[in-house]
Wavefront OBJ file of the C-alpha trace (Angstrom):
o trace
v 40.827 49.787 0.598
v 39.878 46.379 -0.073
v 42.191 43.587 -0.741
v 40.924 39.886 -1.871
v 43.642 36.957 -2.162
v 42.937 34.676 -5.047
v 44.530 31.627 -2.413
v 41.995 32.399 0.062
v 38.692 32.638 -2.355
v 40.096 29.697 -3.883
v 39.973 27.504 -0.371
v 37.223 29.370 1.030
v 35.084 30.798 -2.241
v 31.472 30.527 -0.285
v 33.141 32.179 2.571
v 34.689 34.583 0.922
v 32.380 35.941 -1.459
v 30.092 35.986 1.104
v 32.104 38.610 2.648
v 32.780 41.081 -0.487
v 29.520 40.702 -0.975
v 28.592 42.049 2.964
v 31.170 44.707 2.268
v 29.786 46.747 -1.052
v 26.282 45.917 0.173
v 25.358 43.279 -2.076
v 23.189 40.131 -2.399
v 24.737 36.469 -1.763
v 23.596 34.180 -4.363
v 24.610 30.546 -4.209
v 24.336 30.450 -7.608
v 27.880 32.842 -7.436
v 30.001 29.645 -6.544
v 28.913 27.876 -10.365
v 28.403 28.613 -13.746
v 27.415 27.234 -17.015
v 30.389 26.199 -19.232
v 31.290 28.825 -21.911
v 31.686 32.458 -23.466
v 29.424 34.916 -21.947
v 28.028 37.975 -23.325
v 30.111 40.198 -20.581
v 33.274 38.710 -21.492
v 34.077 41.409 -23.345
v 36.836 41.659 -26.438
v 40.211 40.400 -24.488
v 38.061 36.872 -23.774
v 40.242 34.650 -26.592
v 43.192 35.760 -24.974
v 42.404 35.542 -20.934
v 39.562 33.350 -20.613
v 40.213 29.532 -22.244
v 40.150 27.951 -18.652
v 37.460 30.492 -17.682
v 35.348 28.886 -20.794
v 36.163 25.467 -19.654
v 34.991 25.942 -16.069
v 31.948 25.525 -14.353
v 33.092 26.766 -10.821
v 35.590 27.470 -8.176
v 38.970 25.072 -8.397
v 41.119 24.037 -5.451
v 43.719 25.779 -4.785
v 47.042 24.493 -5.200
v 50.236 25.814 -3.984
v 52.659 27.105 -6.688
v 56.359 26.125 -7.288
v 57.891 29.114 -7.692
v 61.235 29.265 -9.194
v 63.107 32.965 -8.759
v 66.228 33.886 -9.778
v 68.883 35.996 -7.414
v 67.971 38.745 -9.508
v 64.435 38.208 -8.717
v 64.814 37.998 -5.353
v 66.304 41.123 -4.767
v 63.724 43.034 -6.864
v 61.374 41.285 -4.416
v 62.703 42.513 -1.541
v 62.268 45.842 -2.666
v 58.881 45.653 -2.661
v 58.552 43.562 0.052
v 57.298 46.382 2.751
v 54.330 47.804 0.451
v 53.494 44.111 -0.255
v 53.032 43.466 3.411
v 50.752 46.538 3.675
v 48.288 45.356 1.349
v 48.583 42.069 3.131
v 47.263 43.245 6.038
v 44.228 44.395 5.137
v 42.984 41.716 3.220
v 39.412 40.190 3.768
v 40.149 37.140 5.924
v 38.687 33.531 6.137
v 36.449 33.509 9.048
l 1 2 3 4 5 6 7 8 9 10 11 12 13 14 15 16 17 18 19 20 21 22 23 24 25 26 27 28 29 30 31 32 33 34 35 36 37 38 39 40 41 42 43 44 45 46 47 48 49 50 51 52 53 54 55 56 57 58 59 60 61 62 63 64 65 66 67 68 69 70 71 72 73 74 75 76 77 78 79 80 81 82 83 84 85 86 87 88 89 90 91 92 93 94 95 96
């Protein structure tokens, strides 16, 4: 299993890439880190509805840490899933 957290390609995305890439065997391209601004061809049909920063972009943004507001209600749902949360957590690609 493979897990990839959008923080760390978003503060590493070289590094990162770089290492999904080494994983399924694939070619690194610099030219994965930027992109021309605008619908592709591959977007596919839900584009209008996902994509309007996507379209907008023309490569990796910081990352910035969310302010997360949760209710007590949320909180306990969250520690119910708390353990199989940490399991995917800990085998996630790391920055190197």
């Amino acid at each position: 299993m493979s897990v990839f957290d959008s923080k760390d390609v978003l503060k590493n995305p070289k590094n990162i890439l770089e290492q999904i890439c080494e994983l399924f065997e694939i070619n690194f391209s610099e030219q994965m880190l930027h992109w021309p601004k605008g619908r592709r061809d591959s977007d596919g049909v839900w584009a209008d509805h996902w994509y309007k920063a996507v379209d907008q972009s023309t490569g990796f943004q910081p990352y910035i840490e969310p302010i997360i507001a949760v209710s007590d209600l949320g909180r306990e749902i969250a520690k119910t899933r708390e353990k199989p949360y940490q399991a995917m957590w800990e085998k996630r690609l790391i920055v190197g």
